[in-house]
C-alpha positions in Angstrom: 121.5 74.2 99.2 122.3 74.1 103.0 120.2 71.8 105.2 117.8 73.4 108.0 119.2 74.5 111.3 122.7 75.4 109.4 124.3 78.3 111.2 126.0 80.6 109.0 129.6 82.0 109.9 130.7 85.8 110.4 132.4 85.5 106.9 129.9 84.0 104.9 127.9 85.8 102.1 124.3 85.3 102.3 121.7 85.9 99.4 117.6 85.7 99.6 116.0 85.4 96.2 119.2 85.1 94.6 119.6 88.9 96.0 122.8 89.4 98.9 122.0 90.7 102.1 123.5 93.8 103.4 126.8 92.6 105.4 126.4 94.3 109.1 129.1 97.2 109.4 132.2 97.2 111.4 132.1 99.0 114.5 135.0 101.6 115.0 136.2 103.2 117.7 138.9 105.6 117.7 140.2 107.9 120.6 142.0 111.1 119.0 143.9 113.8 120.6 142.4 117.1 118.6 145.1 119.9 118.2 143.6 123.4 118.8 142.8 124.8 115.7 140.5 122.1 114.0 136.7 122.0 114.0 134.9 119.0 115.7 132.5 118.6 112.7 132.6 116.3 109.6 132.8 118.8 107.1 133.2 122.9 107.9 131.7 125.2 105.0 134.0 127.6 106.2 136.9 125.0 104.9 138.6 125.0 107.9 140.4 121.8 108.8 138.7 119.4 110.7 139.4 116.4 112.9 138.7 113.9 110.5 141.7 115.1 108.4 143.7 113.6 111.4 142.2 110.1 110.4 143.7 107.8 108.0 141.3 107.0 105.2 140.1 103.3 106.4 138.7 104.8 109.2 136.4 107.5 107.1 132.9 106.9 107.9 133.1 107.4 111.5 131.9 110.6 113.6 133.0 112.7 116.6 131.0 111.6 119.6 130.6 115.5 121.0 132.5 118.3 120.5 135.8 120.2 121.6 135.8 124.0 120.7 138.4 125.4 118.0 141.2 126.8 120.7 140.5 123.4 122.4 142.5 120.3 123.1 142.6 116.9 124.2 140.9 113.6 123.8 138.0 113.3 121.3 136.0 109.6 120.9 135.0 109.4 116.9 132.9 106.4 116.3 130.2 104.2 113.5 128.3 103.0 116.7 125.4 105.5 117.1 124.0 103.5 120.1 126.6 104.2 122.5 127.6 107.5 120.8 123.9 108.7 121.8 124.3 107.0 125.1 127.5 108.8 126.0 126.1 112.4 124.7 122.8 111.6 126.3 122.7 113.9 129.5 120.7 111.0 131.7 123.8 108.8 131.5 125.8 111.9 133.5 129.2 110.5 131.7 131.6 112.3 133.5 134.3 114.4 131.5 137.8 115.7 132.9 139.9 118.6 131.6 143.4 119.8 132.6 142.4 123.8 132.1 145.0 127.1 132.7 142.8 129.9 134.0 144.3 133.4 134.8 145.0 134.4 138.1 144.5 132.6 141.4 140.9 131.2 142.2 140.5 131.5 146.1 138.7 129.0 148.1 135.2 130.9 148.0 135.7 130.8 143.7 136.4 127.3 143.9 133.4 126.3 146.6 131.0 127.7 144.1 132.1 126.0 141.4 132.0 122.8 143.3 128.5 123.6 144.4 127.3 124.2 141.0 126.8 127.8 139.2 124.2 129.8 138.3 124.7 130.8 134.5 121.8 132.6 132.0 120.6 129.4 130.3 120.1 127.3 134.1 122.4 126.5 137.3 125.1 123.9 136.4 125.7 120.9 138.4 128.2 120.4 141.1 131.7 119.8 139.1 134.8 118.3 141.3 137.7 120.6 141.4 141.6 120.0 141.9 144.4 122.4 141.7 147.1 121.1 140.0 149.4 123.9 140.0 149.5 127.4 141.2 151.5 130.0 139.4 152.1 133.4 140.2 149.7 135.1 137.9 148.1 131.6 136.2 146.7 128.1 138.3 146.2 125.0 136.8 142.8 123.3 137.5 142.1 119.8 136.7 137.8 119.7 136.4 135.1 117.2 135.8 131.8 117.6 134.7 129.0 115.7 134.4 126.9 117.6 131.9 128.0 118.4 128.4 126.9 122.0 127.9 128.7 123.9 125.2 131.8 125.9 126.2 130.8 125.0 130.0 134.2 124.9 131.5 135.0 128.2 129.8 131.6 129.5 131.3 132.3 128.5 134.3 135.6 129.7 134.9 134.6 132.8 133.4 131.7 133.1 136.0 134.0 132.9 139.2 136.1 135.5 137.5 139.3 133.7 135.7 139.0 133.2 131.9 140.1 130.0 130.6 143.8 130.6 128.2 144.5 126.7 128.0 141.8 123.9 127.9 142.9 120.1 127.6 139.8 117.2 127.6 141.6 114.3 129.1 138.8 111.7 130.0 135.5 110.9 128.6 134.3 108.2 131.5 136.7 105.1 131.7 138.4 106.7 128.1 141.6 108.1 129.2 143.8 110.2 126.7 147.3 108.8 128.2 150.4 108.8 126.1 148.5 109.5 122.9 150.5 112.4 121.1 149.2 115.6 119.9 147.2 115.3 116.6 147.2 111.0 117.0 144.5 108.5 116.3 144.5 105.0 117.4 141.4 102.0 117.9 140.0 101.9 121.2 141.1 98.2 122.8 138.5 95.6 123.1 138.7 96.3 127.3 138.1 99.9 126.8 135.2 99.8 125.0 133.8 97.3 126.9 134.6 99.9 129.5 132.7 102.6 127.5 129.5 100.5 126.9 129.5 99.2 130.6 129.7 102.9 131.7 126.6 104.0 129.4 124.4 100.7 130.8 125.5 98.6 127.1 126.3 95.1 127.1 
Protein backbone atom coordinates (compact mmCIF):
# COMPACT_ATOMS: atom_id res chain seq x y z
CA UNK A 1 0.00 0.00 0.00
CA UNK A 2 1.39 3.48 -1.02
CA UNK A 3 1.22 6.36 1.60
CA UNK A 4 -1.14 9.52 0.82
CA UNK A 5 0.00 12.22 -1.43
CA UNK A 6 2.15 9.50 -3.52
CA UNK A 7 2.35 10.62 -7.07
CA UNK A 8 2.17 7.94 -9.53
CA UNK A 9 4.65 7.84 -12.56
CA UNK A 10 3.65 7.78 -16.40
CA UNK A 11 4.61 3.98 -16.34
CA UNK A 12 2.97 2.71 -13.53
CA UNK A 13 -0.11 0.42 -13.52
CA UNK A 14 -2.87 1.55 -11.42
CA UNK A 15 -5.82 -0.68 -10.10
CA UNK A 16 -9.12 0.45 -7.98
CA UNK A 17 -10.90 -2.35 -6.26
CA UNK A 18 -8.35 -4.67 -7.29
CA UNK A 19 -9.72 -3.65 -10.96
CA UNK A 20 -6.77 -1.72 -13.51
CA UNK A 21 -7.62 1.48 -14.82
CA UNK A 22 -7.69 2.09 -18.46
CA UNK A 23 -3.99 3.36 -19.42
CA UNK A 24 -4.58 6.90 -21.40
CA UNK A 25 -3.77 6.31 -25.20
CA UNK A 26 -0.85 7.53 -27.10
CA UNK A 27 -1.30 10.41 -29.12
CA UNK A 28 -0.09 9.99 -32.93
CA UNK A 29 0.59 12.11 -35.34
CA UNK A 30 1.58 11.29 -38.73
CA UNK A 31 1.91 13.61 -41.88
CA UNK A 32 1.51 11.42 -45.17
CA UNK A 33 2.07 12.30 -48.71
CA UNK A 34 -1.24 10.51 -50.40
CA UNK A 35 -0.50 9.22 -54.03
CA UNK A 36 -3.46 9.93 -56.43
CA UNK A 37 -5.43 6.99 -56.56
CA UNK A 38 -6.21 6.15 -52.87
CA UNK A 39 -9.38 7.00 -50.97
CA UNK A 40 -9.02 9.36 -47.83
CA UNK A 41 -11.40 7.04 -45.79
CA UNK A 42 -10.63 4.20 -43.21
CA UNK A 43 -12.25 1.55 -45.00
CA UNK A 44 -13.87 1.93 -48.79
CA UNK A 45 -16.84 -0.66 -49.55
CA UNK A 46 -15.90 -0.29 -52.91
CA UNK A 47 -12.36 -2.02 -51.91
CA UNK A 48 -10.35 0.43 -53.26
CA UNK A 49 -7.09 1.14 -51.59
CA UNK A 50 -6.99 3.55 -49.07
CA UNK A 51 -4.38 5.76 -47.26
CA UNK A 52 -4.10 3.78 -44.31
CA UNK A 53 -2.55 0.97 -46.44
CA UNK A 54 0.33 3.43 -46.70
CA UNK A 55 0.78 3.10 -42.80
CA UNK A 56 2.74 0.58 -41.10
CA UNK A 57 0.75 -1.48 -38.69
CA UNK A 58 1.86 0.23 -35.18
CA UNK A 59 0.31 3.20 -36.36
CA UNK A 60 -3.35 1.54 -37.16
CA UNK A 61 -5.82 3.21 -35.12
CA UNK A 62 -5.25 6.61 -36.28
CA UNK A 63 -7.59 8.65 -38.75
CA UNK A 64 -7.24 11.20 -41.71
CA UNK A 65 -7.82 14.65 -40.38
CA UNK A 66 -9.96 15.82 -43.79
CA UNK A 67 -9.85 14.61 -46.95
CA UNK A 68 -7.95 14.74 -50.42
CA UNK A 69 -10.01 13.60 -53.50
CA UNK A 70 -9.04 10.26 -55.41
CA UNK A 71 -6.93 12.07 -58.54
CA UNK A 72 -5.49 14.12 -55.57
CA UNK A 73 -2.08 14.54 -54.02
CA UNK A 74 0.00 15.86 -51.38
CA UNK A 75 0.12 16.10 -47.68
CA UNK A 76 -2.54 14.46 -45.55
CA UNK A 77 -2.44 14.84 -41.32
CA UNK A 78 -3.84 11.23 -39.94
CA UNK A 79 -4.16 11.38 -36.20
CA UNK A 80 -5.70 9.52 -32.50
CA UNK A 81 -6.15 13.08 -31.15
CA UNK A 82 -9.84 14.02 -31.89
CA UNK A 83 -9.42 17.44 -30.09
CA UNK A 84 -7.22 19.07 -32.38
CA UNK A 85 -8.40 16.97 -35.45
CA UNK A 86 -11.90 18.73 -34.81
CA UNK A 87 -10.09 21.92 -34.21
CA UNK A 88 -8.22 21.92 -37.49
CA UNK A 89 -11.50 20.71 -39.62
CA UNK A 90 -13.55 23.13 -37.67
CA UNK A 91 -14.28 26.11 -40.14
CA UNK A 92 -14.12 28.89 -37.08
CA UNK A 93 -10.42 28.10 -36.67
CA UNK A 94 -9.95 29.33 -40.71
CA UNK A 95 -6.69 26.81 -40.84
CA UNK A 96 -5.33 27.83 -43.86
CA UNK A 97 -4.47 25.10 -46.61
CA UNK A 98 -1.94 25.53 -49.68
CA UNK A 99 -1.90 23.58 -52.97
CA UNK A 100 0.55 23.56 -55.76
CA UNK A 101 -2.43 23.06 -58.64
CA UNK A 102 -1.84 22.70 -62.81
CA UNK A 103 -4.90 24.30 -64.37
CA UNK A 104 -5.37 24.43 -68.29
CA UNK A 105 -4.65 27.43 -70.12
CA UNK A 106 -3.62 30.81 -68.95
CA UNK A 107 -5.73 32.63 -66.18
CA UNK A 108 -5.58 36.46 -66.90
CA UNK A 109 -5.43 39.05 -64.35
CA UNK A 110 -9.40 39.66 -64.19
CA UNK A 111 -9.60 35.37 -63.54
CA UNK A 112 -7.20 35.64 -60.95
CA UNK A 113 -8.76 39.08 -59.14
CA UNK A 114 -11.94 37.17 -58.70
CA UNK A 115 -10.62 34.37 -57.26
CA UNK A 116 -8.70 36.46 -54.83
CA UNK A 117 -11.91 38.34 -54.06
CA UNK A 118 -13.76 35.25 -53.28
CA UNK A 119 -16.31 33.37 -55.78
CA UNK A 120 -19.74 32.98 -56.08
CA UNK A 121 -20.48 29.12 -56.41
CA UNK A 122 -24.25 27.28 -56.08
CA UNK A 123 -23.90 26.21 -52.54
CA UNK A 124 -22.59 30.18 -51.23
CA UNK A 125 -19.72 32.72 -52.22
CA UNK A 126 -16.21 31.38 -51.10
CA UNK A 127 -13.81 33.36 -49.23
CA UNK A 128 -11.02 35.41 -50.54
CA UNK A 129 -8.11 32.73 -51.43
CA UNK A 130 -4.36 34.17 -51.99
CA UNK A 131 -3.12 33.38 -55.33
CA UNK A 132 0.56 32.97 -56.90
CA UNK A 133 1.60 31.91 -60.27
CA UNK A 134 4.27 29.75 -60.11
CA UNK A 135 4.74 28.94 -63.69
CA UNK A 136 3.20 29.78 -66.90
CA UNK A 137 3.27 27.42 -69.77
CA UNK A 138 2.14 27.75 -73.10
CA UNK A 139 -1.16 26.01 -72.88
CA UNK A 140 -0.95 25.05 -68.89
CA UNK A 141 -0.02 27.69 -65.60
CA UNK A 142 0.99 26.60 -62.42
CA UNK A 143 -0.95 28.19 -59.44
CA UNK A 144 0.13 27.90 -55.98
CA UNK A 145 -3.41 28.64 -53.74
CA UNK A 146 -4.55 28.88 -50.17
CA UNK A 147 -7.63 28.64 -48.70
CA UNK A 148 -9.03 29.16 -45.67
CA UNK A 149 -12.28 27.04 -45.79
CA UNK A 150 -12.34 23.39 -46.30
CA UNK A 151 -15.25 22.92 -48.77
CA UNK A 152 -15.19 19.66 -50.76
CA UNK A 153 -13.41 19.75 -54.16
CA UNK A 154 -13.09 23.77 -53.65
CA UNK A 155 -9.91 24.38 -55.49
CA UNK A 156 -11.27 22.24 -58.37
CA UNK A 157 -14.56 24.47 -58.14
CA UNK A 158 -12.94 27.28 -58.15
CA UNK A 159 -10.67 26.96 -60.97
CA UNK A 160 -13.45 25.48 -62.78
CA UNK A 161 -15.49 28.73 -62.15
CA UNK A 162 -12.96 31.30 -63.67
CA UNK A 163 -12.85 28.90 -66.60
CA UNK A 164 -9.52 26.59 -66.22
CA UNK A 165 -10.16 22.97 -65.04
CA UNK A 166 -7.86 21.73 -62.58
CA UNK A 167 -5.41 18.44 -64.37
CA UNK A 168 -2.86 18.34 -61.37
CA UNK A 169 -3.71 19.06 -57.68
CA UNK A 170 -0.86 18.80 -54.87
CA UNK A 171 -1.98 19.82 -50.94
CA UNK A 172 1.34 21.01 -49.58
CA UNK A 173 0.49 22.75 -46.18
CA UNK A 174 -2.12 22.33 -43.63
CA UNK A 175 -1.27 25.61 -41.31
CA UNK A 176 2.36 25.41 -39.82
CA UNK A 177 2.39 21.44 -41.35
CA UNK A 178 4.50 21.54 -44.37
CA UNK A 179 4.84 18.47 -46.73
CA UNK A 180 8.73 19.14 -47.49
CA UNK A 181 10.99 16.40 -48.63
CA UNK A 182 8.49 13.68 -47.73
CA UNK A 183 8.32 11.23 -50.80
CA UNK A 184 5.39 10.19 -52.65
CA UNK A 185 3.33 7.49 -50.78
CA UNK A 186 5.66 8.19 -47.20
CA UNK A 187 4.54 8.36 -43.70
CA UNK A 188 6.51 9.72 -40.92
CA UNK A 189 5.50 11.17 -36.91
CA UNK A 190 5.02 14.70 -36.79
CA UNK A 191 8.10 16.28 -34.39
CA UNK A 192 7.31 17.39 -31.03
CA UNK A 193 7.90 21.38 -32.48
CA UNK A 194 5.40 20.77 -35.15
CA UNK A 195 2.75 19.68 -33.31
CA UNK A 196 3.14 22.04 -30.92
CA UNK A 197 2.94 24.25 -33.95
CA UNK A 198 -0.41 22.49 -34.97
CA UNK A 199 -2.10 22.88 -31.50
CA UNK A 200 -0.83 26.55 -31.09
CA UNK A 201 -2.40 27.27 -34.60
CA UNK A 202 -5.89 25.72 -33.58
CA UNK A 203 -5.83 27.92 -29.89
CA UNK A 204 -4.45 24.16 -28.04
CA UNK A 205 -1.95 24.28 -25.47
Amino acid sequence: MTELGTRAKPTDKIHVDNKPLPQRQELLHLAVNKPPGLVTTMRDPEGRPTVLDLLPRRFARVFPVGRLDLQSSGLLLLTNDGDLAARVTHPRYHVPRTYRVKVSGLPDERALARLRRGVRLPEGRTGPAEIEVERALPTKTWLRITVHEGRTHLIRKLCEAVGHSVEKLQRVRIGPLSLGSLPLGGVRLLAPSEVSALRRAVGLR
